[in-house]
C-alpha positions in Angstrom: 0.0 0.0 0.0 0.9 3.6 -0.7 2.1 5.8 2.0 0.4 9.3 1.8 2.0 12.5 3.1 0.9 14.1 6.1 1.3 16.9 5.6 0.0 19.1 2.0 0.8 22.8 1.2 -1.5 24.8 0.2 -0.5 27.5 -2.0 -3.6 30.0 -4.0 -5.3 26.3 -4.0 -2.4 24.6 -5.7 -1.4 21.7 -4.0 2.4 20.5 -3.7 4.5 18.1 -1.6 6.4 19.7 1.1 9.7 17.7 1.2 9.5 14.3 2.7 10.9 14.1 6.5 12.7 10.5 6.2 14.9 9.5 3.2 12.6 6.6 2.5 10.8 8.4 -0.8 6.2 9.3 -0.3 4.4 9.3 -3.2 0.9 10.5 -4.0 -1.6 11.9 -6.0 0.4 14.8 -6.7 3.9 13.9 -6.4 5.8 11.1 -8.1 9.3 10.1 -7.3 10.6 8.6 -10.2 14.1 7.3 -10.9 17.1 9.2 -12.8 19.9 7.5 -14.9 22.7 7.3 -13.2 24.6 9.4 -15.2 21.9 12.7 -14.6 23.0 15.3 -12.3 20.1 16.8 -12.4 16.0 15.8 -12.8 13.0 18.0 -14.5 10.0 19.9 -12.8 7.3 19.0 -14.8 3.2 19.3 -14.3 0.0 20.9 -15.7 -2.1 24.2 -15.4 -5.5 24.3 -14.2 -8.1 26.8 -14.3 -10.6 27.3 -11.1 -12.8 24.8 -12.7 -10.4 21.6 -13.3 -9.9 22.6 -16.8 -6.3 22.5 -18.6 -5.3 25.6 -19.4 -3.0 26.3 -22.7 -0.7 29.3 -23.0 -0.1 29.9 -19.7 2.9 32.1 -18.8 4.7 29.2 -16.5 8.3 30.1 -14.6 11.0 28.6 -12.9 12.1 30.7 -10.3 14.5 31.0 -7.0 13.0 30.2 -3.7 15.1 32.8 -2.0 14.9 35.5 -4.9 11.2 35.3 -6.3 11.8 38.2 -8.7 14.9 36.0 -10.5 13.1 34.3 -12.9 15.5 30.9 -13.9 13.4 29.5 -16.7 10.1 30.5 -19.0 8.0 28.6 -20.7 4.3 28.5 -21.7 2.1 25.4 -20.7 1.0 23.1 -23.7 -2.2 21.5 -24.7 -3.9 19.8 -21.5 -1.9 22.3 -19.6 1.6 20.6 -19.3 4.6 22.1 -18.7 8.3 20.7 -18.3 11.8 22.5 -16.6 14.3 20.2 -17.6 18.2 20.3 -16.0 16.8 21.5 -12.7 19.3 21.9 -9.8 19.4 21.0 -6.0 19.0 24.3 -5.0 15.3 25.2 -3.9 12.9 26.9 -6.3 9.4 27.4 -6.8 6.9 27.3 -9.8 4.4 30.0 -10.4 2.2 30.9 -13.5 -0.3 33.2 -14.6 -2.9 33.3 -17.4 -5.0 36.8 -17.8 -8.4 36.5 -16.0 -7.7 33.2 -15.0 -5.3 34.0 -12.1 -2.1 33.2 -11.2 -0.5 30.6 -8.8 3.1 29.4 -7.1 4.2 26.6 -6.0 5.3 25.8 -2.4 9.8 25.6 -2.4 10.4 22.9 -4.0 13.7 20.7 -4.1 14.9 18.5 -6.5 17.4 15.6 -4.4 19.0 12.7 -5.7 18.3 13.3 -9.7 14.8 12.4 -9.2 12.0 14.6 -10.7 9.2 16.4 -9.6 5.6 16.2 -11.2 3.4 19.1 -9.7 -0.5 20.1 -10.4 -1.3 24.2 -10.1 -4.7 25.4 -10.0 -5.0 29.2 -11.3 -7.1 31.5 -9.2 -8.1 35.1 -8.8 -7.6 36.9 -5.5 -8.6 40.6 -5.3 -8.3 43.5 -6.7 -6.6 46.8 -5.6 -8.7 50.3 -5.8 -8.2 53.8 -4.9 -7.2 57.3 -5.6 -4.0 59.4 -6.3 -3.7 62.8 -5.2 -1.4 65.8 -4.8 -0.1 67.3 -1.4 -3.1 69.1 -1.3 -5.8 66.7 -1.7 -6.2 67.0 -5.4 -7.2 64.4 -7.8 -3.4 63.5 -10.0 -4.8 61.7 -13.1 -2.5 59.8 -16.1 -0.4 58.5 -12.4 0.7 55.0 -13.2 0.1 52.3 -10.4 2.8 49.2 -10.5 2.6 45.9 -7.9 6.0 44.9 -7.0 7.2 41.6 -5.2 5.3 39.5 -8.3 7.9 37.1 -10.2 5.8 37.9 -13.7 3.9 40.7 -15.4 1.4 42.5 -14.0 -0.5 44.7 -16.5 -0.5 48.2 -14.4 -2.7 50.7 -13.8 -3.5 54.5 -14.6 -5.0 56.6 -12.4 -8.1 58.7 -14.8 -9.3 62.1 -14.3 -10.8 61.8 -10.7 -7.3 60.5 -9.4 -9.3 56.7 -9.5 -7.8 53.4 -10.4 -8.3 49.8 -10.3 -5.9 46.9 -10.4 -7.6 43.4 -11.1 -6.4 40.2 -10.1 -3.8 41.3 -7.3 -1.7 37.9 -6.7 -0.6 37.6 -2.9 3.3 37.6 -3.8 2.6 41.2 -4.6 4.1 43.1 -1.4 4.0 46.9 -3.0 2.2 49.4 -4.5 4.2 51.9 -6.5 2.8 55.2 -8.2 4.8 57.3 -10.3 3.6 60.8 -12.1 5.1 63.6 -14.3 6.2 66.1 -12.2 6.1 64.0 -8.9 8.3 61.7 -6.5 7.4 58.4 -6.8 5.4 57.0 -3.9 5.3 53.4 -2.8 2.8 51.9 -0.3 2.6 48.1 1.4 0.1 46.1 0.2 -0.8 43.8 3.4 -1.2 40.0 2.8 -4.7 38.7 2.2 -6.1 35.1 2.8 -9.4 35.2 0.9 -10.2 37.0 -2.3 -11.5 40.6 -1.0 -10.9 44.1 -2.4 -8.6 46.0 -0.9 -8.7 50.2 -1.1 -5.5 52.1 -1.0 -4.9 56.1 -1.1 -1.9 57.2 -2.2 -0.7 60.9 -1.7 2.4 62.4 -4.2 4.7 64.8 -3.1 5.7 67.3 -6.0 9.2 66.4 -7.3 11.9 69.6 -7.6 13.7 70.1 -11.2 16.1 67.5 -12.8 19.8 68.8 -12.7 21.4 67.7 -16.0 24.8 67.6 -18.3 25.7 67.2 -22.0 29.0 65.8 -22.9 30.6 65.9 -26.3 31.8 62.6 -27.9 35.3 63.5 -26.2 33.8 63.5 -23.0 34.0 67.6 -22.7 30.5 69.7 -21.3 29.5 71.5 -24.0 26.4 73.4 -25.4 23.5 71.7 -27.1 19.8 71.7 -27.6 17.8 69.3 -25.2 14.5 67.4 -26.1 12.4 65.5 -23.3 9.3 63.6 -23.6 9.3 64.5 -27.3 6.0 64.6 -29.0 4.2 64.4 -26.1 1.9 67.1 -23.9 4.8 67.4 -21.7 7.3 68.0 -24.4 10.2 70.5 -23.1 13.2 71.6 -25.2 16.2 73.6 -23.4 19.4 73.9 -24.4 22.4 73.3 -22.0 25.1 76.1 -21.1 28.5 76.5 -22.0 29.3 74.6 -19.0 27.1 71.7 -20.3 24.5 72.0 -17.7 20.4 72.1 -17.7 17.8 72.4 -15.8 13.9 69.9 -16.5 11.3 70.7 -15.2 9.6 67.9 -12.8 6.6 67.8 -15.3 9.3 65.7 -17.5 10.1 63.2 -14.9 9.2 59.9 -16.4 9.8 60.6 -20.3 13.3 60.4 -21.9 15.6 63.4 -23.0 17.9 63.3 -25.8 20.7 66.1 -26.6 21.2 67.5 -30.4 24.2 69.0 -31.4 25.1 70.4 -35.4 27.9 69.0 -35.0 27.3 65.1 -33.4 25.1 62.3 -33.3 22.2 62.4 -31.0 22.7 61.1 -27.5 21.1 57.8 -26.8 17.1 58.3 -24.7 18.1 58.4 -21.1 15.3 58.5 -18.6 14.2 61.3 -16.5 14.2 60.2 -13.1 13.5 62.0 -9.7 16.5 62.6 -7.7 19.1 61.4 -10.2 21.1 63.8 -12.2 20.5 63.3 -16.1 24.0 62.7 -18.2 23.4 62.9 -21.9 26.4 61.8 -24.3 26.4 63.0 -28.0 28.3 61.0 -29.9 30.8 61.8 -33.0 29.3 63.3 -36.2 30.6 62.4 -39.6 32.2 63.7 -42.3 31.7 64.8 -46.2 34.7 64.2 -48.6 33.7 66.1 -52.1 35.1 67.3 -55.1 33.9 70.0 -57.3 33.7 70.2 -61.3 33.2 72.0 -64.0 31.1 70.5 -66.7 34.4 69.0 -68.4 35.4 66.9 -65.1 38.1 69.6 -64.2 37.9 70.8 -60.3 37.0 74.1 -59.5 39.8 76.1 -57.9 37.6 78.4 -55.6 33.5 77.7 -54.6 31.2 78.1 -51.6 29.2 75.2 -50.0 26.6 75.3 -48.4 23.5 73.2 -46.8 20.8 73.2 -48.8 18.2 71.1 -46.8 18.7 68.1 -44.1 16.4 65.3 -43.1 17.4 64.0 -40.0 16.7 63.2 -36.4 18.1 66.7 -35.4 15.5 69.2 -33.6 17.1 71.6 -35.6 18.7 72.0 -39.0 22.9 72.2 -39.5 22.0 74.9 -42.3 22.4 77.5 -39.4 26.0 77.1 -39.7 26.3 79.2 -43.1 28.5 78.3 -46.0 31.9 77.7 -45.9 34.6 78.9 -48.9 37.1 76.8 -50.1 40.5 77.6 -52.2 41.7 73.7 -54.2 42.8 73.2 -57.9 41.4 69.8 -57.5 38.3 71.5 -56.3 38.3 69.1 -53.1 36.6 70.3 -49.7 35.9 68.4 -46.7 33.6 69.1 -43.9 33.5 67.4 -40.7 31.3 67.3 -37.7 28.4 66.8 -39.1 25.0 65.5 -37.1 23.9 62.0 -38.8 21.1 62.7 -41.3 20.6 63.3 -45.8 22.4 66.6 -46.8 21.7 68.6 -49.9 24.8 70.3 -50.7 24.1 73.7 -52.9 27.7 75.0 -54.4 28.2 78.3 -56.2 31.2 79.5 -58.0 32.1 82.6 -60.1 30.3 82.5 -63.4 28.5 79.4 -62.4 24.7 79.0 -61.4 24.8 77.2 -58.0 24.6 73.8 -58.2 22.2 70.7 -55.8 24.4 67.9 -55.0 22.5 64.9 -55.0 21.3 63.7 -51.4 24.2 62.2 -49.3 24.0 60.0 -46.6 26.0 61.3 -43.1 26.6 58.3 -40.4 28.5 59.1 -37.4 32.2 58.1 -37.4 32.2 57.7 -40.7 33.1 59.8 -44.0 30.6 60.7 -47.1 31.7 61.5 -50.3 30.2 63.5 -52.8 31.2 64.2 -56.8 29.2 67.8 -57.4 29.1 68.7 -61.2 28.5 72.4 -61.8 26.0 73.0 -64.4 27.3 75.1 -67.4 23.7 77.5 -67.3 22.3 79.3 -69.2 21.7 83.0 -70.4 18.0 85.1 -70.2 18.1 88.2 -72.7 15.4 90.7 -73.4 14.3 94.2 -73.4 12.3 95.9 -70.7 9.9 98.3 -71.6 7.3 100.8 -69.1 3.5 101.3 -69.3 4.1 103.1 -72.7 6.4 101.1 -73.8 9.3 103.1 -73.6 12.6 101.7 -73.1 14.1 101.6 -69.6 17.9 102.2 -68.7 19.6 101.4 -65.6 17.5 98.3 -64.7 18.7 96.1 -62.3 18.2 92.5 -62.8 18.9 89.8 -60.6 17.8 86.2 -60.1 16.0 85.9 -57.0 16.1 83.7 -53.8 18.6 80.7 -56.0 19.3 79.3 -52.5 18.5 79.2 -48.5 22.3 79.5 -48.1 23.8 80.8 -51.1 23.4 84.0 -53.0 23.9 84.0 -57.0 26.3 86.3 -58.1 24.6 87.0 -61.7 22.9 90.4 -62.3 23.0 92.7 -65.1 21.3 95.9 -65.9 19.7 97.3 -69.2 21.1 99.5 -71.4 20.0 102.5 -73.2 17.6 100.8 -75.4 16.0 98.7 -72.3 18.3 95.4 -73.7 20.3 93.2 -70.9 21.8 90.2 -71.0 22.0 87.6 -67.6 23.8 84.7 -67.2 24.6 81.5 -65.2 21.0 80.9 -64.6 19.9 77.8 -63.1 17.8 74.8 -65.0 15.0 75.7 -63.0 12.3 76.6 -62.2 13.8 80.1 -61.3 12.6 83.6 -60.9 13.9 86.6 -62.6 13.5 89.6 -60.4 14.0 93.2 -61.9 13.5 96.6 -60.1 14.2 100.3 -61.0 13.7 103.4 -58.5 10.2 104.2 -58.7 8.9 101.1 -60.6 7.0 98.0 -58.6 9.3 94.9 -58.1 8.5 92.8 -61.0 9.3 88.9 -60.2 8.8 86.7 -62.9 8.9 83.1 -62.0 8.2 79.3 -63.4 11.2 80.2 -66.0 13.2 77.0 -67.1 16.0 77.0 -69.1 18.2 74.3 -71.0 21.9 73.7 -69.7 24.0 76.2 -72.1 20.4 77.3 -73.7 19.5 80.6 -74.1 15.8 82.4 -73.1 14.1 85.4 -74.2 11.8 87.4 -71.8 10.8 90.8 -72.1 9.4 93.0 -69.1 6.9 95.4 -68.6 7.7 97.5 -65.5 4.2 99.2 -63.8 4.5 102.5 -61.8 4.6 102.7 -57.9 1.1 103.4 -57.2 -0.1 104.0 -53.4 1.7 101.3 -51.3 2.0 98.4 -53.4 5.5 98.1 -54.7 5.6 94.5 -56.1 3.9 91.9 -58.0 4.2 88.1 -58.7 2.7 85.4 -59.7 2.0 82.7 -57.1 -0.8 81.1 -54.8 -0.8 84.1 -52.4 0.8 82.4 -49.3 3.7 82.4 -46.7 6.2 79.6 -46.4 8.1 78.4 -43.3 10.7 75.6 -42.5 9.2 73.5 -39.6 11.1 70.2 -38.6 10.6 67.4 -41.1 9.4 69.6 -43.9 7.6 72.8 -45.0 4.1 74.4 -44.0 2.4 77.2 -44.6 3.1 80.2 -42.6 0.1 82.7 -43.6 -2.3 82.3 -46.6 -3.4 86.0 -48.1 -7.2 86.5 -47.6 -9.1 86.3 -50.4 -5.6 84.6 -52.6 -5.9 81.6 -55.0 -4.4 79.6 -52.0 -7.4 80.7 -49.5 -9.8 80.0 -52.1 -8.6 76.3 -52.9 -9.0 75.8 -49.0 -5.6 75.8 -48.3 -4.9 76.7 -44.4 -2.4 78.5 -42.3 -0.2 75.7 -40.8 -0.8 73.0 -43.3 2.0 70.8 -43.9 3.0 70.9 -47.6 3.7 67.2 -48.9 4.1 67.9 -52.8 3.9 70.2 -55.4 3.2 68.6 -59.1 4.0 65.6 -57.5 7.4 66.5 -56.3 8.0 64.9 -52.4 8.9 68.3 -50.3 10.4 65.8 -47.8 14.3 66.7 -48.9 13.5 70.3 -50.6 14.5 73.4 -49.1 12.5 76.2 -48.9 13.3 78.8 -51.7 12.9 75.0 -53.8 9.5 74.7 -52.6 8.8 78.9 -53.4 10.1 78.1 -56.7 7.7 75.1 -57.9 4.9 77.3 -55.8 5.4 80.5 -58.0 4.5 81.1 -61.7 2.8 82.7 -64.2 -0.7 84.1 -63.4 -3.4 81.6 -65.3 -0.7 78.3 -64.6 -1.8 75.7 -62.4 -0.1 73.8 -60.0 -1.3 71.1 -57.8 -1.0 70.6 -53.7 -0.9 68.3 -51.6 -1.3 69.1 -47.7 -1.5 67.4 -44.4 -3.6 69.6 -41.7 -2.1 69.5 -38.0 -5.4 67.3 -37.4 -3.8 64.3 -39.7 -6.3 65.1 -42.9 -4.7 65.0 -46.4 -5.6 67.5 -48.8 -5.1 67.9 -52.5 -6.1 70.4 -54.5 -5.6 71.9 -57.8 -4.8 75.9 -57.8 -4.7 78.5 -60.4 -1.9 81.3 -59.8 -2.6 84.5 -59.9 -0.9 88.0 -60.2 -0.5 88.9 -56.7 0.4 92.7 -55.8 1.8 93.9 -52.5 
């Protein structure tokens, strides 16, 4: 006959052996010695999962985990049809089995030891004990809502808890392991209350107070190690979002309301520091790390470098808060018409490069890693030459004009212009393939831009002008959509749409987001780009597409018109 054990533990209605008192091995209905090889060292744990009602229970969340360190979880696994789970290789040293399954519960085993190679086999019945409820407040009694409430003591996951507008939350299921009760908010110290132990399967009602949390201290280091200046993002994208910039000393100051989220430091010059978490009490250390580099070569149209040019940065796409362009161009003096520019923030570069008696010149995108070195081959266009006459109301001839093209570049100015002689006739070169505007002004004549002009490399275009009298205020007139642009980070928007302008009337809004124009991605384009392929002859079309703060896409289809200002 069987011996039975006198004595069972019970364990959130599992049932398990306690270990046997006398070397002679007990078996019974829920533990069964059974011989090793010889050669094993060590034996399995092995079982099944049941739910409340008996049931077997797949896909449970089943761990192996120290008796003396619950939180060290030793092994995972999930429990298999009719609930089974193994842990093979196990070790003298005492452990325990626990495992959870959403509303089904959780459970643990009693320690458990595995002597002599010889396994284990264990049954653990999942059940629900209470929940935890209450309310989060402030120093002075009011409600804190978005807090987030997190058991600890529990060897798995818990799903946590957020406190809603009346400071209220609810946390289901509470296992008994759990000992604590921790709430953390933005812009408060982190509170942690002891949950006591519970028997039977009640609610249990907790109130927890938060103190307000001071400022976070902070430093940015350069990829040398040195404090240094740079621009500071935390909780990015969210309500909370704060940007700062550090001093020359490398230090900053957060505000508690950031407490929480993670900050990152920017820098023109490096790569991004890693996230680093702001936490209460600790002061924040952000790294950058080292840019990169461009290697590049300028050339004529005939492959021979250009001996003296200016580069500068057209546009950037990158994970910078701000753009490198604020650096300005830099000049370079090489007959191989090499440059090299270093410490550069990781991110796509559009190079613009202007030389005497050239029209400047986009490189083609180049991709910037940190550490590492870029290189570019920019080919400067040969351009081309715009003649004409220009002529007043009455067709008369005007001397003395000044003609110019206008905004070429965001970072670089052309160095073309020209003026008319006595019989109104000029004669401008190096201008760009376009589009490009021509802009010509005399002393008591409106600005006349002229824009959606192409031209063929080397190719020569003929456009006469017809300058109008200053009359009242307005003193210049385009063609265009009547509307404002402004660089934002990760593209172009509209900064102000002219009342009653084509671009009003199409239903185009201040602070839409401008996604293409004639099909052409703005993603990469810089800003006088973007005016360019916006601007035109009044009576032209050009098509938009926009993306309203709110998420909506628009696209429309807008007809320019001669706008006077």
């Amino acid at each position: 006959m069987l011996a039975v054990p006198a004595a069972l533990t019970f364990f959130g209605r599992s049932l398990v052996p306690a270990p046997p008192a006398a070397p002679t091995p007990l078996v019974s209905a829920f533990t069964r010695p059974e011989p090793a090889p010889a050669e094993d060292i060590a034996a399995e744990i092995r079982g099944r999962i049941l739910d409340a009602n008996g049931d077997p229970v797949e896909g449970a969340a089943v761990r192996l985990v120290s008796a003396g360190l619950p939180s060290v979880v030793l092994r995972a696994a999930k429990s298999a049809s009719a609930g089974r789970f193994s842990f093979a290789g196990v070790g003298p040293a005492p452990v325990r089995v626990v495992a959870d399954h959403g509303p089904d519960g959780a459970v643990s085993s009693a320690d458990l030891r595995v002597a002599d190679g010889r396994s284990i086999e264990i049954t653990l019945i999942l059940s629900t004990t209470g929940s935890v409820f209450g309310t989060v407040v402030d120093a002075d009694g009011h409600p804190v809502a978005g807090a987030t409430l997190a058991l600890q003591g529990v060897p798995w996951t818990v799903p946590d808890a957020t406190s809603d507008a009346a400071g209220a939350f609810r946390l289901t299921a509470v296992p008994r392991e759990a000992m604590f009760l921790v709430a953390t908010a933005s812009g408060y110290r982190a509170a942690r209350v002891s949950l006591p132990h519970q028997d039977d399967q009640t609610d249990r009602e907790v109130r927890i107070r938060l103190a307000a949390a001071p400022a976070v201290e902070g430093e940015v280091l350069d990829s040398d190690g040195q404090p240094t200046r740079a621009a500071i993002v935390a909780c990015g994208g969210q309500p909370s979002e704060t940007r700062t910039a550090s001093a020359e000393d490398g230090s900053f100051e957060l505000p508690s309301s950031t407490i929480g989220c993670s900050a990152i430091a920017q820098h023109d010059e490096y790569a991004p520091s890693d996230p680093a978490a702001v936490v209460d009490g600790q002061r924040l250390i952000l790294h950058l790390k080292a840019g990169g580099s461009i290697d590049g070569v300028v050339v004529d149209e005939r492959a021979r470098g250009v001996a003296s040019f200016t580069v500068g940065i057209e546009s950037f796409s990158g994970a910078q808060a701000r753009s490198p362009q604020s650096r300005g161009p830099r000049s370079y003096e090489d007959a191989r018409g090499a440059f090299r520019w270093e410490k550069l923030a990781p991110g796509s570069y559009v190079l613009t490069v202007a030389a005497p008696g050239k029209p400047p010149t986009r490189s083609d995108p180049i991709e910037v890693v940190g550490g590492a070195v870029a290189s570019a081959r920019i080919v400067l266009a040969v351009g081309g030459s715009v003649i004409g006459h220009v002529y007043d109301e009455r067709r008369a001839a005007l001397e003395g004009v000044d003609i110019r093209f206008d905004s070429v570049s965001s970072i670089v100015e052309s160095s073309a212009r020209t003026t008319t002689d006595r019989g109104g006739q000029y004669r401008l070169d190096g201008a760009p393939a376009g589009p490009f505007t021509l802009r010509v002004q005399q002393q008591g004549f409106r600005v006349r831009l002229l824009s959606g002009l192409r031209i063929a490399s080397g190719g020569t275009l003929t456009q006469d002008v017809t300058l109008t009298s200053v009359d009242g205020s307005a003193s210049m007139e385009l063609g265009g959509i009547g509307a404002n642009l402004i660089q934002i980070p990760g593209g172009i928007a509209l900064g102000s749409v002219f009342s009653g302008a084509p671009a009003e009337r199409a239903g185009l809004r201040a602070g839409d987001h401008v996604l293409s124009v004639d099909g052409e991605d703005m993603e990469q384009m810089s800003l006088v780009d973007a005016l360019q392929r916006l601007r035109g002859e009044a009576g032209t079309t050009v098509s938009v597409s926009a993306q309203r703060p709110s998420g909506e896409i628009v696209d429309v289809l807008i007809t320019r018109a001669a706008i006077v200002r």
